[in-house]
C-alpha positions as CSV (number, residue, x, y, z in Angstrom):
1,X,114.3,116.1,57.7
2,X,116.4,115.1,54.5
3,X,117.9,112.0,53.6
4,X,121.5,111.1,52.2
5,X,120.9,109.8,48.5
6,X,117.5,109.1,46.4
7,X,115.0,106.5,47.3
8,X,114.1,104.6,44.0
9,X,110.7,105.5,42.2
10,X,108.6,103.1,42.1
11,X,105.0,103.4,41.1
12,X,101.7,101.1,43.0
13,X,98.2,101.3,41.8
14,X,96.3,104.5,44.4
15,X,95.7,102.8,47.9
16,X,94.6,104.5,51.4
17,X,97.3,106.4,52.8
18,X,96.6,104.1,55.7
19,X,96.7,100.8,54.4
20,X,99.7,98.9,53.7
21,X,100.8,97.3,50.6
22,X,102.9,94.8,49.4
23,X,104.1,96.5,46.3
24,X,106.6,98.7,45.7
25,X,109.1,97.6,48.5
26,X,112.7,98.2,47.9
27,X,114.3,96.7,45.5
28,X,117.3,94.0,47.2
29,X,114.9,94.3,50.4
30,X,113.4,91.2,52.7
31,X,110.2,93.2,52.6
32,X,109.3,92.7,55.8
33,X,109.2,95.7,58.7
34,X,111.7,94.9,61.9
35,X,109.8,96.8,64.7
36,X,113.0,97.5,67.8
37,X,111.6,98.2,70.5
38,X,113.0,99.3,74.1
39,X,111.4,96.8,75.9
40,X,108.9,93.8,75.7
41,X,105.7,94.1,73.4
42,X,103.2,95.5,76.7
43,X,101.4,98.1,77.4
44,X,101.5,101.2,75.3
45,X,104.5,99.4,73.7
46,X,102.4,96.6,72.5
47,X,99.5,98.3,71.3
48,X,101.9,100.1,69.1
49,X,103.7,96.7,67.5
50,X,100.0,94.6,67.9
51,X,98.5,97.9,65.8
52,X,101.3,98.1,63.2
53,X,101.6,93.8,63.1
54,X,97.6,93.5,62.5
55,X,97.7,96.4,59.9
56,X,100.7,95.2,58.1
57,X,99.9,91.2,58.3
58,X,96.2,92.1,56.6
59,X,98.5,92.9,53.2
60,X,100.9,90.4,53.7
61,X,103.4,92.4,55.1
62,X,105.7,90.6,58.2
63,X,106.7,92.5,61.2
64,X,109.8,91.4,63.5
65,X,109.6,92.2,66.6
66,X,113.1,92.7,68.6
67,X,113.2,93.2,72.3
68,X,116.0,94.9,73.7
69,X,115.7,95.0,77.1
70,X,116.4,98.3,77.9
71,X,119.8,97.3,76.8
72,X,121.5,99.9,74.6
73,X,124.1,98.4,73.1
74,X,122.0,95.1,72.8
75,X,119.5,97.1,70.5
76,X,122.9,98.6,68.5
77,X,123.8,94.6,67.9
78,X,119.9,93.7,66.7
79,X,119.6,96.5,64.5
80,X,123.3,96.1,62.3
81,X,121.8,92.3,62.4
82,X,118.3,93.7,60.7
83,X,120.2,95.7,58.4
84,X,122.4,93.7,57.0
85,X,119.1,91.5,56.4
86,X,117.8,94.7,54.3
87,X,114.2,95.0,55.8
88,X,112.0,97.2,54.1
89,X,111.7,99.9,57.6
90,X,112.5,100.1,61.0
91,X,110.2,101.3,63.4
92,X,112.9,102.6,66.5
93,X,111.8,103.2,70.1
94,X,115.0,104.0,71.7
95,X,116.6,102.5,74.5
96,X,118.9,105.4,74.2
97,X,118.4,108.2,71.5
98,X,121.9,109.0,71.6
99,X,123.5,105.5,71.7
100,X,121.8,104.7,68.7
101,X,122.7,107.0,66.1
102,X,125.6,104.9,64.1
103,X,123.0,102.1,63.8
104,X,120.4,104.9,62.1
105,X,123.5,106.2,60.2
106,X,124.0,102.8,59.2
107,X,120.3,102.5,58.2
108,X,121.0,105.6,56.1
109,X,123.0,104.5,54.2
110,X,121.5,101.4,53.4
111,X,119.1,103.4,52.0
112,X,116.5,101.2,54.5
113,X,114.0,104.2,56.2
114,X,113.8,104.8,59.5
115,X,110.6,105.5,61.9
116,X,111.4,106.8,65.1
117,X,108.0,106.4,67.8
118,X,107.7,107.4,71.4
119,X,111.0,107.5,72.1
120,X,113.0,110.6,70.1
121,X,116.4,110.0,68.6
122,X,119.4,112.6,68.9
123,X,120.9,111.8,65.4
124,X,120.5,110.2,61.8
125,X,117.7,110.7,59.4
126,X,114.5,109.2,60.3
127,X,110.5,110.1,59.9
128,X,109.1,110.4,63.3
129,X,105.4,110.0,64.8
130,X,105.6,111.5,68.5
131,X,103.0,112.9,70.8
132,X,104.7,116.4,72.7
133,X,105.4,115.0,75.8
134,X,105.2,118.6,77.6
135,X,101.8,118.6,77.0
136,X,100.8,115.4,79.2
137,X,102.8,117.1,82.0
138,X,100.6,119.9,81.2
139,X,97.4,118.6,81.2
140,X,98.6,116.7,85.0
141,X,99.6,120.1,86.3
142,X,96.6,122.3,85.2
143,X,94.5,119.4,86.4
144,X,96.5,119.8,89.9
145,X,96.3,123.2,90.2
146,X,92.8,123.4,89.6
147,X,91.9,120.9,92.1
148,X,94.6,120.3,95.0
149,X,94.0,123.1,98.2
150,X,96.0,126.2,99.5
151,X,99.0,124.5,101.0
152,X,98.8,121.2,99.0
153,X,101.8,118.9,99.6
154,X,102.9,116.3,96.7
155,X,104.9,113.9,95.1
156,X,106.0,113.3,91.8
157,X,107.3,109.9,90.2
158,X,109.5,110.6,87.3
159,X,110.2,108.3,84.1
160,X,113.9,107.4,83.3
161,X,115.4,110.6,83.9
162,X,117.6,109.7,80.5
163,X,114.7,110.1,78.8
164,X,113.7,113.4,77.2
165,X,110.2,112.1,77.0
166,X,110.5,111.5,81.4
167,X,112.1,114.9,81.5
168,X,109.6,116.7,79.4
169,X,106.5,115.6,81.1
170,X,108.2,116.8,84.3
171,X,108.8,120.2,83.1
172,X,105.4,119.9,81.6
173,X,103.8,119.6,85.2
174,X,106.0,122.2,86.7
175,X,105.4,124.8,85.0
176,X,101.2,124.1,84.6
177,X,101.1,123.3,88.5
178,X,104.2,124.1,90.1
179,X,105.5,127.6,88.8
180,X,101.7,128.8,88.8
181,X,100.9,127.7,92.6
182,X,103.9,128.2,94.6
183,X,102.0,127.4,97.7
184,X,102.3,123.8,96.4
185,X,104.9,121.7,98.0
186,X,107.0,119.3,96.4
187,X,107.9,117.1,99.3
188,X,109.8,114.8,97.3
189,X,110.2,113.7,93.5
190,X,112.0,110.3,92.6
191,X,113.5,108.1,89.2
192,X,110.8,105.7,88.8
193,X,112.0,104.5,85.8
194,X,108.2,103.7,84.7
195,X,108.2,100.6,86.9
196,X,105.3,100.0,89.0
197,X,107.8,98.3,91.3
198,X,109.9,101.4,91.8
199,X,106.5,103.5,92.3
200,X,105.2,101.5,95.1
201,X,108.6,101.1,96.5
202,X,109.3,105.1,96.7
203,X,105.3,105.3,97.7
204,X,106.0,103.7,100.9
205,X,109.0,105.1,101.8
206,X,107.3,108.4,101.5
207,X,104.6,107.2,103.6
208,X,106.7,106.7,106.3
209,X,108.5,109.9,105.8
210,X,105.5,112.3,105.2
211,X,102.5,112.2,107.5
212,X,100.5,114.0,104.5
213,X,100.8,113.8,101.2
214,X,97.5,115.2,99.3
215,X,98.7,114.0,95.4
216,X,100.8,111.3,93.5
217,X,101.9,112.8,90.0
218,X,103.6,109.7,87.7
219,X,105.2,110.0,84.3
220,X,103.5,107.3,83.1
221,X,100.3,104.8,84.9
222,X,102.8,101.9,85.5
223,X,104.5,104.0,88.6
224,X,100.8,105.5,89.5
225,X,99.4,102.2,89.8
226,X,102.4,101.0,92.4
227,X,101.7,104.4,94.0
228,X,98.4,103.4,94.3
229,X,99.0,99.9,96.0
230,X,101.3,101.5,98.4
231,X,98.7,103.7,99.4
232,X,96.0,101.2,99.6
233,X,97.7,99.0,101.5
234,X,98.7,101.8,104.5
235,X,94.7,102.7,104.5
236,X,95.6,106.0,102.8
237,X,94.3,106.6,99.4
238,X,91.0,108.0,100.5
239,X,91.5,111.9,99.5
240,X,94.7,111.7,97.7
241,X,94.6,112.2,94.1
242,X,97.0,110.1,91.9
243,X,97.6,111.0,88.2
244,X,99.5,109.0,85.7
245,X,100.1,108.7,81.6
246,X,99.1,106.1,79.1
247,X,95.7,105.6,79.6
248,X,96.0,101.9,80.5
249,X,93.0,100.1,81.0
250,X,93.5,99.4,84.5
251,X,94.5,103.1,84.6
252,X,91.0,103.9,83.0
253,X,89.6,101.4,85.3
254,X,90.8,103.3,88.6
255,X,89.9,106.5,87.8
256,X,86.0,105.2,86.9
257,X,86.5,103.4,90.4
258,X,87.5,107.1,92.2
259,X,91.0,105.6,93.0
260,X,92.9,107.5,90.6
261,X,92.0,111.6,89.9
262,X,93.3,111.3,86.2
263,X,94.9,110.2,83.4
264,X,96.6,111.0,80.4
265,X,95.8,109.0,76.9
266,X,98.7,108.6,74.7
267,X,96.5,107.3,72.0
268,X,98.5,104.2,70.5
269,X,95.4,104.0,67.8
270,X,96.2,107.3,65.8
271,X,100.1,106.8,66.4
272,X,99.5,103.4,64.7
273,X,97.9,105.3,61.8
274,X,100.4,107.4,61.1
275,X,103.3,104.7,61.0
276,X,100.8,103.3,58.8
277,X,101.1,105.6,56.4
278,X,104.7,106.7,56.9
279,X,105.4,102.7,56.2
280,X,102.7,103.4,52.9
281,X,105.3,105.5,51.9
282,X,108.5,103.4,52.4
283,X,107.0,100.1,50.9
284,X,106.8,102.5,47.5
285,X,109.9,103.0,47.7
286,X,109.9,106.5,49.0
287,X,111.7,107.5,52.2
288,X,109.2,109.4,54.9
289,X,110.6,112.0,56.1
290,X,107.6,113.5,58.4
291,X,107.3,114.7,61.4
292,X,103.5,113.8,62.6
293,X,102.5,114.6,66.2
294,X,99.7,113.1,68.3
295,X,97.9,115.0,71.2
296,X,97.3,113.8,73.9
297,X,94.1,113.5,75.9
298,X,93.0,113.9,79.2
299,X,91.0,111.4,80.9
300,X,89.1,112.1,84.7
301,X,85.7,111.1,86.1
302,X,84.0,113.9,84.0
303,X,84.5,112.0,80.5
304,X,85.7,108.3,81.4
305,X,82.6,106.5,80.4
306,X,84.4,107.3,76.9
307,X,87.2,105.5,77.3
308,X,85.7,102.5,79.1
């Protein structure tokens, strides 16, 4: 992507590409990173701001954390406050991709760069570290399809359906799983907005609507794990593979344990390293501008003594 206007030139003795350093920022800046963030600093979330705080404290570098709530226009008032404050970056995970595009704009023309993580934006110029969200989808379905029998009947627990990253993952599965084994049922699939809450509350209504259900597919391992309790609870996990994203320890955890079939890493350690060295770039005094994607990878009981 290309930026409005020129980003001044400033020159820093040769450092990693990963490290941070503290010269070079923009000139009228604060220096310091403001890191807006959907939600509050957990799970995959907070490994991304604890990564990027620990990387960019070690070279003096200060990282605000804001917290919108999954409050759209909340995260529009934060980031005109940052900007007018002049920060040297902003790391953006969306509440909404759309919503927030003046505020970027705004960035823009500031001249202040933009990272855009885990959550895409629709609009504005920003630098973006993402991991292709199809492909976690993916690597559920062709997991699913390898394993579940003729006649299978499942569930599937969706992100925010607002989000193309909840979307994608979806279509992901589908078309891996789904579209490739049509003797699959879908008995139901559900909004789960990545809550555990809303996976264990949808998990037992299912139970009480479905005498059997052979797999639980989640967008992400918050709505497996309340999938999980819900089945727990009615005496029904035995035999019923449950998949999920993140990788979450506890996620990593269950599937060691045989309670969860899978998981899907969304590795916050590499994704941390390249904001590292997209922010390399910006306290230089060059606007980033690249588009770096992560893989995922899959995790089950055949390779999870790796993760542990």
């Amino acid at each position: 992507m290309k930026w409005l206007g020129k980003a001044a030139a400033l020159s820093c003795m040769a450092v990693s590409l990963l490290a941070f350093s503290g010269c070079g920022s923009q000139s009228g800046s604060s220096g310091k990173v403001v890191f807006s963030a959907h939600a509050d600093a957990v799970d995959f979330t907070g490994k991304l701001y604890e990564g990027v705080k620990a990387k960019a404290g070690a070279q003096g570098t200060e990282v605000e954390f804001l917290n919108a709530n999954g409050d759209a226009n909340m995260q529009i008032d934060q980031l005109n406050e940052a900007i007018a404050q002049k920060p040297a970056a902003i790391i953006i995970l969306a509440v909404d991709g759309t919503a927030v595009i003046p505020a970027v704009e705004k960035a823009n023309e500031a001249g202040i760069p933009v990272i855009a993580t885990n959550r895409d934006l629709n609009g504005g110029k920003f630098a973006k570290v993402m991991s292709d969200e199809r492909q976690a989808g993916k690597l559920q379905g062709e997991y699913m399809a390898r394993h579940l029998p003729p006649g299978a009947k499942i569930v599937y627990l969706m992100g925010e359906g607002s989000q193309s990253s909840a979307v994608q993952r979806w279509e992901g599965f589908k078309e891996a799983c789904l579209d490739k084994r049509p003797d699959i049922q879908l008995l139901a699939k559900a909004d789960g907005s990545w809550s555990e809450a809303e996976g264990l509350k949808n998990m037992n209504l299912w139970l009480q609507v479905f005498p059997k259900i052979d797999a639980v597919v989640a967008g992400n391992d918050n709505m497996a794990l309340g999938a999980l309790k819900a089945l727990k609870a009615a005496g029904k996990n035995q035999g019923v593979l449950v998949s999920g994203v993140d990788a979450m320890d506890y996620a990593v955890a269950a599937v060691a344990a045989g309670e969860m079939a899978q998981t899907v890493k969304q590795d916050a350690d590499k994704t941390v390293d390249a904001i590292g060295g997209l922010l390399q770039s910006a306290l230089s005094g060059n606007v980033p501008s690249d588009d770096v994607k992560i893989p995922f990878t899959e995790i089950t009981k055949d390779n999870v003594a790796q993760f542990k």
